[in-house]
C-alpha positions in Angstrom: -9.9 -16.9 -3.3 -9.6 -13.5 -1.5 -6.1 -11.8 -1.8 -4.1 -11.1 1.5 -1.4 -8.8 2.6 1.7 -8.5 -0.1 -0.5 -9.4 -3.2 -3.5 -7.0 -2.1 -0.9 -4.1 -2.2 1.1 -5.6 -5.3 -2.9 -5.6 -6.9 -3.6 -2.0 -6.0 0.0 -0.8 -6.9 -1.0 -1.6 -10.5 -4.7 -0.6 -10.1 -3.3 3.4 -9.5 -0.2 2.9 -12.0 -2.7 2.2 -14.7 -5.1 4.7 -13.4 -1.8 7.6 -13.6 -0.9 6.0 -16.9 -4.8 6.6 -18.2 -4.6 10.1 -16.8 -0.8 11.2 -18.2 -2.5 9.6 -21.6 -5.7 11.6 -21.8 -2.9 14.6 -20.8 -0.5 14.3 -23.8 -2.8 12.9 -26.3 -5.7 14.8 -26.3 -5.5 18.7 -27.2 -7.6 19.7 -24.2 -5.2 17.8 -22.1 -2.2 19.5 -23.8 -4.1 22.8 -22.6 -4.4 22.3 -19.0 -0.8 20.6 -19.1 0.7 23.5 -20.5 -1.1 26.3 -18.3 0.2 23.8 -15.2 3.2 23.8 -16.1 3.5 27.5 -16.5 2.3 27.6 -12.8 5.0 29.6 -10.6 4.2 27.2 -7.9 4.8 24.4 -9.8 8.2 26.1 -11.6 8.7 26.5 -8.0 8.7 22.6 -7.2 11.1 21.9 -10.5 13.2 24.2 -9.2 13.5 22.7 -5.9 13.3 19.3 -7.3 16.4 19.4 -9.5 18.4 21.2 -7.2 17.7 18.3 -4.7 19.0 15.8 -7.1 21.8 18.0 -8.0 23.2 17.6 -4.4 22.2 13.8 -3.9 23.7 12.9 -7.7 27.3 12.4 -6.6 26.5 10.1 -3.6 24.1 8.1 -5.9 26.3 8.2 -8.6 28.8 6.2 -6.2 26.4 3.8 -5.1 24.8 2.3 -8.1 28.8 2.0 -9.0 29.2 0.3 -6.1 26.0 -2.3 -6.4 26.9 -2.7 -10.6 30.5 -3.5 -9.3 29.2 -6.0 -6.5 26.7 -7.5 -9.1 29.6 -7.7 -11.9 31.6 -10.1 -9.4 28.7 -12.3 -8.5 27.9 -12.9 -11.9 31.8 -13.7 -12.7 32.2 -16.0 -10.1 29.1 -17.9 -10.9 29.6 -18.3 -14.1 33.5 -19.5 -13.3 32.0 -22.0 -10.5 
């Protein structure tokens, strides 16, 4: 039976993770890998993106930080009244 809508992309979703997670395997476990990874990473354009990248977070870390407070909190309730009911 062909797959349809939701379950095609849940398929293909797991298709490319396994794919990345073949390619970030061959990277850090083979010494050629380990090569290329390293001159990448010494890449000013890509210490350009890190640097970007954790300033980004920097800024959006407090107003996460409050949220995922806020959601353990709500979830911490639910699961103290159901278990009270």
């Amino acid at each position: 039976m062909p797959l349809h809508g939701a379950e095609m992309r849940t398929t293909m979703v797991k298709k490319f993770v396994f794919l990345a997670g073949m390619g970030v395997g061959y990277l850090v476990g083979s010494k050629g890998g380990r090569e290329k990874l390293m001159e990448l990473w010494k890449d000013p354009k890509v210490q350009d993106t890190v640097s970007h990248g954790t300033e980004w977070a920097k800024e959006k870390a407090p107003g996460l930080q409050e949220k995922v407070a806020d959601v353990a909190s709500t979830a911490k309730d639910k699961v103290s009244h159901s278990s009270t009911s």
